[in-house]
SERO-896047 format. One line per 5 residues: number of its first residue (from 1); their letters; for each residue x, y, z of N, C-alpha, C. Coordinates in steps of 0.05 Angstrom, whole numbers, m for minus. Each point is the difference from the previous one (the first is absolute). Layout:
# residues N
NUM	A	X Y Z X Y Z X Y Z | ... .
***
This chain:
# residues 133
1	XXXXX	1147 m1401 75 m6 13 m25 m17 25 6 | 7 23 m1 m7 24 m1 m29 m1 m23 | m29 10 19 m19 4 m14 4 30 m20 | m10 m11 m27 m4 22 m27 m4 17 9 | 8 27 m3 m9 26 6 m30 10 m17 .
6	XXXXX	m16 8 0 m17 4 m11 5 17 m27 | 8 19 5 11 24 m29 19 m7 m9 | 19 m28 9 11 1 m26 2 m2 m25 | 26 9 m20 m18 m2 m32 m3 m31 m15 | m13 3 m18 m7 m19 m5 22 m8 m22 .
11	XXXXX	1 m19 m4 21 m20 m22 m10 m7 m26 | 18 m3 m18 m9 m3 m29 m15 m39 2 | 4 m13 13 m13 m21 9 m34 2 4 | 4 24 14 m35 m1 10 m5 20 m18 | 2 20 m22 m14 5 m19 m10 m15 m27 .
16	XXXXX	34 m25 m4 m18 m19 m13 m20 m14 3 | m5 m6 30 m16 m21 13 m25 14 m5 | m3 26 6 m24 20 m5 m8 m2 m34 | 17 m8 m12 5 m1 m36 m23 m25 m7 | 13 m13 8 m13 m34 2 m21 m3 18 .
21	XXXXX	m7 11 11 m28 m12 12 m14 25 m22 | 1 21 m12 m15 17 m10 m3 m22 m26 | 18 m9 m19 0 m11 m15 m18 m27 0 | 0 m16 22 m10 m21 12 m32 10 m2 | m16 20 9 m25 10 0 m6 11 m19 .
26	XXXXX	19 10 m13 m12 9 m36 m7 m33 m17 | 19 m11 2 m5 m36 m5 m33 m10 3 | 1 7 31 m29 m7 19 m14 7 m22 | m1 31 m1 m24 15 m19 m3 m6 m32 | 18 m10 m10 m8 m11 m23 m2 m20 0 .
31	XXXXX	12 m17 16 m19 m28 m7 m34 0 2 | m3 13 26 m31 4 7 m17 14 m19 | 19 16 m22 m10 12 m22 0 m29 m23 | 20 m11 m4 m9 m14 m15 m18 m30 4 | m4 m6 22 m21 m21 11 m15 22 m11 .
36	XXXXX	m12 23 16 m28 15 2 m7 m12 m46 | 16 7 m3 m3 7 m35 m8 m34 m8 | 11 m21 14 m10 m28 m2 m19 m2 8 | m5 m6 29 m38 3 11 m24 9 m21 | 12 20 m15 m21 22 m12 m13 m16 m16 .
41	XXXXX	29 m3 m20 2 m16 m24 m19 m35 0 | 11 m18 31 m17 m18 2 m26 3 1 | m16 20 9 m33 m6 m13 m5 7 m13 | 14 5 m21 m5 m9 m34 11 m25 m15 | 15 m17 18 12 m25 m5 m23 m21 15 .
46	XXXXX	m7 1 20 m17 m13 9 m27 m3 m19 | m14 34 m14 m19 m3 m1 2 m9 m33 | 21 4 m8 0 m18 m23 2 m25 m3 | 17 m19 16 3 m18 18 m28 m21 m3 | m15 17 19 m26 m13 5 m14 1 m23 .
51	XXXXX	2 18 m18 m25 8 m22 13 m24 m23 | 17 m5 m2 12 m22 m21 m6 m27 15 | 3 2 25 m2 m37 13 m29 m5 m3 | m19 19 13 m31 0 m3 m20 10 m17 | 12 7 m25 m12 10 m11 m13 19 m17 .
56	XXXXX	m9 14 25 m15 26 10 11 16 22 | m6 32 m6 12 24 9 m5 m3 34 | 24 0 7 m5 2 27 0 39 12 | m8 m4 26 m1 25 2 21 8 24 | 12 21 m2 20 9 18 m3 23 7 .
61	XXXXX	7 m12 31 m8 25 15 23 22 1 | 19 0 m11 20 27 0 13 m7 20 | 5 m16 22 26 3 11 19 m3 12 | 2 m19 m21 37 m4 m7 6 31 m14 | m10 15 m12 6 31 m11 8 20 32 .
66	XXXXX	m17 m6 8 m6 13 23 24 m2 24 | 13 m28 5 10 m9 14 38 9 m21 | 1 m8 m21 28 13 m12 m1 28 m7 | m17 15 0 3 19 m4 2 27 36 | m9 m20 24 6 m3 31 28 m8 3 .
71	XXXXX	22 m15 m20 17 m12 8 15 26 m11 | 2 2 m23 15 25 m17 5 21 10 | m23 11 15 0 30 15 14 m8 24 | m2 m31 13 12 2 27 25 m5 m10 | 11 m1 m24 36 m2 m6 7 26 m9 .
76	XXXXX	m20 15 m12 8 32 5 7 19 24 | m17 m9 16 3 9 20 13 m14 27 | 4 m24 m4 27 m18 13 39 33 m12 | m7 m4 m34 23 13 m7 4 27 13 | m20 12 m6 m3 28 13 12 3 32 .
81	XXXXX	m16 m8 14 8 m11 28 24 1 4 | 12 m24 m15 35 m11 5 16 20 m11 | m6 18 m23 13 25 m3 3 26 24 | m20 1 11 m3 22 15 6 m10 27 | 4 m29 10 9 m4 28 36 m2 m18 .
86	XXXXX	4 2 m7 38 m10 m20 3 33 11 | m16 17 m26 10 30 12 0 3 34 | m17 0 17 5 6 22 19 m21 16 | 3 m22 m2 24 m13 2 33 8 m4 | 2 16 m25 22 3 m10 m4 28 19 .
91	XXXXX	m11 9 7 1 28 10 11 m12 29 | m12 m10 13 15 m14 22 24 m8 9 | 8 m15 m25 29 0 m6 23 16 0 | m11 31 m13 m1 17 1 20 18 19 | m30 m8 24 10 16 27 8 m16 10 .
96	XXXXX	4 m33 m8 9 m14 30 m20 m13 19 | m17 10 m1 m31 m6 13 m16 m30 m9 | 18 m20 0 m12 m25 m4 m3 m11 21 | m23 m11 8 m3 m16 21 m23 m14 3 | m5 m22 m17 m25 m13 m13 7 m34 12 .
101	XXXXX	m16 m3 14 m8 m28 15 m27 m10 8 | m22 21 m21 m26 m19 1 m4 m12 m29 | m13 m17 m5 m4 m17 m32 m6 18 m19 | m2 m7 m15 m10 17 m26 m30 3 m3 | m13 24 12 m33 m14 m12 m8 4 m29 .
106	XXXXX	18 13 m13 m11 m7 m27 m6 m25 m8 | 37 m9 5 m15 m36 m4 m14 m20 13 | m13 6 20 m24 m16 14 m18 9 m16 | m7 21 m1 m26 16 m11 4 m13 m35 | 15 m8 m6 3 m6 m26 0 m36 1 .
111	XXXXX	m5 m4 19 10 m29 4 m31 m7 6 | m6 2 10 m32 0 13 m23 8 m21 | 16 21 m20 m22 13 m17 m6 m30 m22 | 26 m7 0 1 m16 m18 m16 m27 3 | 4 m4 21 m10 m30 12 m34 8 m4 .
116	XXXXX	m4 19 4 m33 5 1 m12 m5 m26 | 29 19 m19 m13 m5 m28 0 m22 m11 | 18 m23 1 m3 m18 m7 m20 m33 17 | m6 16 22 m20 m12 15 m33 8 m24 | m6 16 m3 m22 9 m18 6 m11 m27 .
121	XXXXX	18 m2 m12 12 m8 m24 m10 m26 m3 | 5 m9 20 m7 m39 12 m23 1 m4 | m26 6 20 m19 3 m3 m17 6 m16 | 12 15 m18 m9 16 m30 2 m29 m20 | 20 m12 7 4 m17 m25 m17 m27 3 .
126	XXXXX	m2 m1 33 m19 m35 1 m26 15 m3 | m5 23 0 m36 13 m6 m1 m1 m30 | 11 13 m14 m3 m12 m30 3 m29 m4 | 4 m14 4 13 m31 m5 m26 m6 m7 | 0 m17 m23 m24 m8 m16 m11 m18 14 .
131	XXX	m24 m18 1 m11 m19 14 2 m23 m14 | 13 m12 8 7 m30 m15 m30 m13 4 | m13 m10 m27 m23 m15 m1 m3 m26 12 .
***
């Protein structure tokens, strides 16, 4: 089997495939937009939450605000990203000039961002946790 020539052109195959993973990261970015817009929303669910089970006004520290409104911007700019690597992708296509065999670091960097945030998320939530009498 004769190895690929490097410049050759590219196929209507691999511009859909370029179609669908762009589409696939626009996905990414709004969901992370709409979690961010949940997070936000829960510490005002919580702190109502608490103020009806106990009583009295609990106090909140802001962030769950803090943390969805961290998620929101990182699905803006997840989208942004995946637009502008699509353009220079499709430009590749282009010339023929494809030749991509390291991972994606967007999605590590997006994979990792995430785990962090919802590692703090964790911690955020057993630190509020009321003290059972």
């Amino acid at each position: 089997m004769p190895a690929p020539s490097p410049n050759r052109p590219a196929s209507l195959s691999d511009y859909l495939a370029a179609e669908r993973t762009l589409l696939a990261w626009i996905r990414t970015g709004l969901a992370l937009m709409g979690f961010g817009f949940v997070v936000a929303r829960f510490g005002l669910f919580l702190k109502e939450f608490f103020s009806v089970e106990h009583a009295m006004p609990v106090q909140s520290s802001g962030f769950s605000l803090w943390f969805g409104v961290a998620l929101i911007a990182l699905g803006v700019i997840v989208d942004a990203f995946a637009g502008w690597h699509h353009v220079l992708l499709i430009r590749e296509l282009d010339r023929g000039e494809t030749q991509h065999s390291r991972p994606s670091s967007q999605a590590i960097a997006v994979a990792f961002l995430l785990a962090a945030v919802g590692l703090a998320m964790a911690i955020y939530l057993i630190s509020i946790r009321p003290s059972i009498p």
